[in-house]
N, C-alpha and C positions, 0 to 999 in steps of 0.2 A: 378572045372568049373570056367571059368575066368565072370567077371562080368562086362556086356556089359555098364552098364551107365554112365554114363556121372561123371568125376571125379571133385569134386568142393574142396576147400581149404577156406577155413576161417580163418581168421587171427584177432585177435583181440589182443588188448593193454594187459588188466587187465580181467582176465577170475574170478571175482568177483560173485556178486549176486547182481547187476543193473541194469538199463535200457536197454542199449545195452545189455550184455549177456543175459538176456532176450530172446530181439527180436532174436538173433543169436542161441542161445539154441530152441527157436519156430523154427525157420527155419530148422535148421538141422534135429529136433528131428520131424518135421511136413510134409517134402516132401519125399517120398519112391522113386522116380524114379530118384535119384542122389546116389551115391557114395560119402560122406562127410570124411574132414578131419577138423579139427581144433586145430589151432596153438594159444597157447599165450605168453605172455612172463612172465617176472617175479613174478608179482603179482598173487597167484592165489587162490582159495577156492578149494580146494581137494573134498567137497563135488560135486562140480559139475565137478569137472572130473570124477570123479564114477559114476555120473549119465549119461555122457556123453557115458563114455565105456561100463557102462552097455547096453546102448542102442546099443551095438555094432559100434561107432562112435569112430574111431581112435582119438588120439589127440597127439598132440607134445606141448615141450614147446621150448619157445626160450628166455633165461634167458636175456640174450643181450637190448631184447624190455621191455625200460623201460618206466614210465613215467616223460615226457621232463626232458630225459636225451643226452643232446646233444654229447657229448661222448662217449656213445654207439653204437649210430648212423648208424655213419660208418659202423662199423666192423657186427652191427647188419643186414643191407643191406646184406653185401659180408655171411655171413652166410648163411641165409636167400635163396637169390641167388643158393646157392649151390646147396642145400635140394630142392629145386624148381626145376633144371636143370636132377636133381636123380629121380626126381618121375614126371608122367605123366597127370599133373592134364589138363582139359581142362580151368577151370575159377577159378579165384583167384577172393575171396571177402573178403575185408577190411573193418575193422570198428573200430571207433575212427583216433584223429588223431597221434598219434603215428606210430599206425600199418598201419593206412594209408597211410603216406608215407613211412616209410619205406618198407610196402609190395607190392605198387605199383611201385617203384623205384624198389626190387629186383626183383617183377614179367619181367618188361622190362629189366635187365641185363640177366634171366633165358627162355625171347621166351617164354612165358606164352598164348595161343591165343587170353585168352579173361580176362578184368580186370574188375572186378565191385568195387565201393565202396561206404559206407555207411554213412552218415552223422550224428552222433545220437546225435548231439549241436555242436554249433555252438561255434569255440575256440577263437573268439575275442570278447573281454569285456573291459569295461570299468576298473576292477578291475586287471587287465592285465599292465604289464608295455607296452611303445607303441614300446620298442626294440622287445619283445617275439610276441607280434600281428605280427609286421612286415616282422622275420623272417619266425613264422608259415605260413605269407600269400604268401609269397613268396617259402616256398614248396609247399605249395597247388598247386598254380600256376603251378609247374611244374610236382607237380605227376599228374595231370589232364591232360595232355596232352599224358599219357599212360594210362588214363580210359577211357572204353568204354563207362560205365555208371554210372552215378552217384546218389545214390540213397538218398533222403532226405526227412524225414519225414512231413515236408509241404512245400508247397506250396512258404513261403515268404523265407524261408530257401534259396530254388534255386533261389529264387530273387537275395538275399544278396549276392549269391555266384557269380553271375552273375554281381551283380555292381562293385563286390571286383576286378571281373577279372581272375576266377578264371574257366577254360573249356567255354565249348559252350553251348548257347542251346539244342541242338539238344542231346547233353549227359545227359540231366537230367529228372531222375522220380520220381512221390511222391508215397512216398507206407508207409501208417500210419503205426506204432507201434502197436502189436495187445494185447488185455489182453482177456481170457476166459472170456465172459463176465458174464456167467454163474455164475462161481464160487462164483462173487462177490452178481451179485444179490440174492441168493440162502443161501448168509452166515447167521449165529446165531452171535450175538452180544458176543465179548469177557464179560467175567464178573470177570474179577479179575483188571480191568483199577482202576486206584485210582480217587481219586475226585466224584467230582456231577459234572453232566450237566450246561449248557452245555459244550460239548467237542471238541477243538479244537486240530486237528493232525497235526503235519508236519513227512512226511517218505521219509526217502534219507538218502546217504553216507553224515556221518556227517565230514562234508569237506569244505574247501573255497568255496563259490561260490551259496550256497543252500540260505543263510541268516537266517540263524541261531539266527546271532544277531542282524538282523533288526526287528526278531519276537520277542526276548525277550525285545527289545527297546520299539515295539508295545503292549505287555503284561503288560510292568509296568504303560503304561500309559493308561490300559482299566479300565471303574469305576465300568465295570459289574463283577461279579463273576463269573470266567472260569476254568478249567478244561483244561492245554496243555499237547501235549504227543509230544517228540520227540522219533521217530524209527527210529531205525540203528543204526549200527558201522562208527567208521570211527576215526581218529589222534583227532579231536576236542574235542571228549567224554568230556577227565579231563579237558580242557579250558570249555564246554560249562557247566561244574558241578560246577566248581567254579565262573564263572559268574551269573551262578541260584542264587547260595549262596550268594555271594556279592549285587546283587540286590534287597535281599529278595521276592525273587520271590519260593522257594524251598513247599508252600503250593500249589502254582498255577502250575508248572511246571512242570515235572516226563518225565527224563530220562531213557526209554522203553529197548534198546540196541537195538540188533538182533530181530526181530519177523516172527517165521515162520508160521504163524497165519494172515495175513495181511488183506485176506477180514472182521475176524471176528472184528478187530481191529477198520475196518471203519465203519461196522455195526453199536458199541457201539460208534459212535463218529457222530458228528451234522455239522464240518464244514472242507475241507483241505484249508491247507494254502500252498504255495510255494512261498518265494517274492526269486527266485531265479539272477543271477547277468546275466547268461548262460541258455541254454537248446535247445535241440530238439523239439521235442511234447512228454513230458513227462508218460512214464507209468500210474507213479501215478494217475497222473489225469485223466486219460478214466478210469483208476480203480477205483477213489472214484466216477464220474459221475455213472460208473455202479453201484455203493452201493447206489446211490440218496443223493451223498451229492453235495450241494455247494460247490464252489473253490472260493478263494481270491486266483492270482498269480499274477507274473510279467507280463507286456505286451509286451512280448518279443519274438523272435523267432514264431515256431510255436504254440504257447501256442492259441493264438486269433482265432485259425481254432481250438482248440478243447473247451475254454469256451467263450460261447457268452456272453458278454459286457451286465450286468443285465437283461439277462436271463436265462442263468444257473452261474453263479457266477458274480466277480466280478473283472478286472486290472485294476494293478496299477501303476504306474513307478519303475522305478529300483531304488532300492535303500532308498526308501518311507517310512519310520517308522509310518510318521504321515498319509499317507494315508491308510498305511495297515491298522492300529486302527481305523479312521474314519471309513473306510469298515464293518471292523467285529465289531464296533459298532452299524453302521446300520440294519446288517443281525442279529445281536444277539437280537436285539429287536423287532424282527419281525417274530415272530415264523410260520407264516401261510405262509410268501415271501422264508425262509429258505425251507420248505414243495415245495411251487410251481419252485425254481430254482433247488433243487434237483430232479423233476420231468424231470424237460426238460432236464437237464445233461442225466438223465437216457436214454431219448429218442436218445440225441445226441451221446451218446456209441457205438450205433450202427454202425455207419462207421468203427469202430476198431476192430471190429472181428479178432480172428485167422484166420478164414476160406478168410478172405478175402484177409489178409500180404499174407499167403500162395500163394492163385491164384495169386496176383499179381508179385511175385518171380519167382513163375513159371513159367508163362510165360514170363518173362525176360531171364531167363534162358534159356528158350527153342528158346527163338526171337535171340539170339548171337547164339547158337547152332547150327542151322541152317542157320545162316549166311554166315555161315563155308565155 
């Protein structure tokens, strides 16, 4: 029996265990009335292809799609292209910017109908040289002009994209990043964390760009006794372990890895930190608000539509050692202000529902569909 709905394509960079594949994996795994495929390229975690396929969800990979690998590029488009022009998808959705352009470049050589794509941070930074911003922004530029819709997690996001020059108005929607928010509020405290209270967490691909070492910068020079946990994998690991060591920082610190345990981790933990350089509207953070913890992060990107400015945490400027410390000095001596900002975060969760990324997808989908 052939299967009337509507065929959709996903495409992303690095088919990991992040933010984006996240929101892409909710998607796929969350709408019944699509037909999904999902494509990625080189980098990938095996376990979430098996959870993908188990769910009955095709997947390809396309080794070609790398990240900024300018080299690849090319020939990764004319690929790409092909496999596109062979199968009858009606909408191609892209995320990251990798797969971004090159999936919305080969959707338009392949007569794709309809293109969406996904913003999940924002690829120009300060920590960026101003050749790679410039070229990045100047593909943008022109895969935009074969997206239908452009999808980005807040609000000031499609600002920036909008000043950059980058599509029209009229192409863009915000549709937050969803966490179960359930899960979180609902968790038991991990109990194998090392250290005493209180405890500070940072969780992300340990990678350029998170700040890493603008926390350990901010840890040595905290007078209170803390408790930090870095979560995740990522190239950094050995550099961020022998910077522990070299700072003497290795009693206050602890190197967590992988944790497939994440709400219980925030449970057993009092504050998140993110002084990131980049971001979208971060996972994490509607994750830790749904645990009722405070946030210190960058005042950056979409980060300010999800923590309010000393009432549920606190931003900082990018790049900030000494504000970040000044912050979580403030909050760590105030145990009743950490209680009442973690309340209101909890409150503010609420806009990030699953239930709600879904409806609003869905109906995107269905708004091009019938377009037709």
């Amino acid at each position: 029996m052939t299967d009337s709905r509507p065929r959709v394509f996903h495409l992303i960079t690095r088919l990991l265990k992040g933010g984006a594949e996240a929101k892409t994996m909710a998607t796929v795994l969350g709408l019944e009335d699509y037909e999904f495929t999902v494509g990625y390229g080189a980098a990938v975690d095996q376990d979430q292809v098996n959870r993908l396929e188990s769910a009955g969800v095709e997947t390809r990979q396309f080794p070609l799609i790398r990240h900024y690998n300018p080299v690849t590029t090319l020939p990764a488009v004319a690929s790409l292209a092909v496999y596109l022009r062979r199968n009858d998808f009606d909408i191609v959705h892209t995320h990251s910017t990798e797969a971004g352009i090159i999936g919305r470049f080969a959707a338009a050589l392949a007569g794709v109908p309809h293109v969406v794509h996904t913003v999940h941070g924002v690829p120009f930074a300060d920590d960026r040289s101003a050749a790679l911003n410039q070229f990045v922004l100047a593909c943008e530029r022109a895969a935009a002009k074969s997206t239908d819709r452009i999808v980005t997690n807040a609000d000031v996001i499609a600002d920036e994209y909008l000043e950059r020059g980058i599509g029209t108005a009229d192409q863009y929607t915000t549709i937050y990043s969803s966490v179960d928010l359930e899960a979180f509020r609902d968790a038991e405290p991990a109990m194998d964390l090392p250290g005493t209270r209180p405890r500070i967490v940072m969780i992300g691909r340990l990678a350029e760009g998170k700040g890493f070492d603008l926390m350990l910068e901010a840890v040595a020079s905290l007078e209170t006794d803390v408790s930090v946990y870095f979560v995740g994998q990522g190239p950094l690991f050995n550099d961020l372990e022998e910077e522990i060591a070299d700072r003497g920082l290795s009693d206050r610190v602890s190197l967590l890895g992988y944790r497939d345990d994440v709400p219980n981790v925030l449970a057993a933990s009092d504050v998140l930190v993110l002084p990131s350089y980049r971001e979208g509207t971060p996972r994490v953070i509607t994750e830790a608000m749904a645990s009722g913890l405070p946030v210190v992060a960058t005042d950056i990107a979409g980060i300010p539509e999800q923590v309010a400015e000393g009432e549920s945490g606190y931003l900082i400027p990018t790049g900030d050692a000494d504000a970040l410390a000044d912050r979580l000095t403030t909050l760590l001596a105030d145990h009743e202000e950490m209680e009442r900002m973690g309340a209101r975060g909890l409150e503010r969760a609420e806009a990030f529902s699953v239930d709600a990324m879904l409806e609003a997808i869905d109906h995107l989908y269905d708004e091009l569909i019938t377009e037709s």
